[in-house]
C-alpha positions as CSV (number, residue, x, y, z in Angstrom):
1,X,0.0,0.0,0.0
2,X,1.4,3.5,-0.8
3,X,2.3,5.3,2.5
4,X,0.8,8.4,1.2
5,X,-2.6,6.6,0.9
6,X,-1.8,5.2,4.8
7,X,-1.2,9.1,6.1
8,X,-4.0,11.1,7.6
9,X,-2.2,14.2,6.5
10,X,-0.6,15.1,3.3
11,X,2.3,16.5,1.5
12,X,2.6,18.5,-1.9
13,X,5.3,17.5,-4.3
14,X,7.3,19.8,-6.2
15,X,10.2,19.7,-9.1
16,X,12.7,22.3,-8.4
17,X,15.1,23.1,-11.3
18,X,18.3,25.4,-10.2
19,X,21.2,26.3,-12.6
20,X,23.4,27.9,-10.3
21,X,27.7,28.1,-10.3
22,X,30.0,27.2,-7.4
23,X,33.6,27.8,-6.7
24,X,34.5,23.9,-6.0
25,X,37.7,24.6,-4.4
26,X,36.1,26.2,-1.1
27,X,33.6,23.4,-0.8
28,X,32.1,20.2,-1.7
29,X,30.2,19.3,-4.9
30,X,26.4,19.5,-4.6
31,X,25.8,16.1,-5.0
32,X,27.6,16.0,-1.6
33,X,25.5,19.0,0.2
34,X,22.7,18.0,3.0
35,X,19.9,19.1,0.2
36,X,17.1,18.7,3.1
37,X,19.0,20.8,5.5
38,X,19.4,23.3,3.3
39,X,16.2,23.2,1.8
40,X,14.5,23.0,5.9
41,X,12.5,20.1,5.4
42,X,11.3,18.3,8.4
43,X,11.4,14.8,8.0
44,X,8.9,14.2,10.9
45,X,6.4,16.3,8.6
46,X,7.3,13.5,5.8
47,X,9.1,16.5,3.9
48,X,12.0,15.1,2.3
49,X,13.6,15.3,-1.1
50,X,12.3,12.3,-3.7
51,X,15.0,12.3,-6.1
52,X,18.6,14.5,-6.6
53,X,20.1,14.6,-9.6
54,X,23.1,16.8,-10.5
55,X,24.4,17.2,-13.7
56,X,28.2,19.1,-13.9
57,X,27.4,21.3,-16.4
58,X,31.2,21.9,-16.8
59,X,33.3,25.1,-16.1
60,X,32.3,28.5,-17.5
61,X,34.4,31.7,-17.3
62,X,34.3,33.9,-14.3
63,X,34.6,38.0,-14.8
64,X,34.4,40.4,-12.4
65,X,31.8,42.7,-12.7
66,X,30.6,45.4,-11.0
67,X,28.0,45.3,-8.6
68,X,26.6,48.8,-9.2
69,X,23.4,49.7,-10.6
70,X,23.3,51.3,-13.8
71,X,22.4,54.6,-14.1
């Protein structure tokens, strides 16, 4: 029997999609991060995440820019 189906209370499902770019040398890869931590789910509350897939896009140049708004 589904768990879901044996809960009196329920949970909403989501699919999150983040591009994002880390400096790897000052920590570890995502695939290593506490995604539940991060993301506060309460396991208790039967929050938790389903699936994690992450896909190394590869590196990409890095420039500095300025941080100022245009005017």
């Amino acid at each position: 029997m589904d768990s879901q189906l044996q809960s009196s209370t329920k949970v909403a499902r989501y699919r999150v999609t983040i591009d994002f770019t880390v400096d790897n040398t000052n920590c570890n890869t995502p695939s290593n991060w506490n995604w539940n931590k991060l993301l506060e789910l309460s396991d208790k509350n039967g929050e938790r995440v389903k699936s994690l897939y992450v896909e190394n896009l590869g590196e990409i140049a890095n420039t500095k820019c300025s941080t100022k708004e245009a005017i």
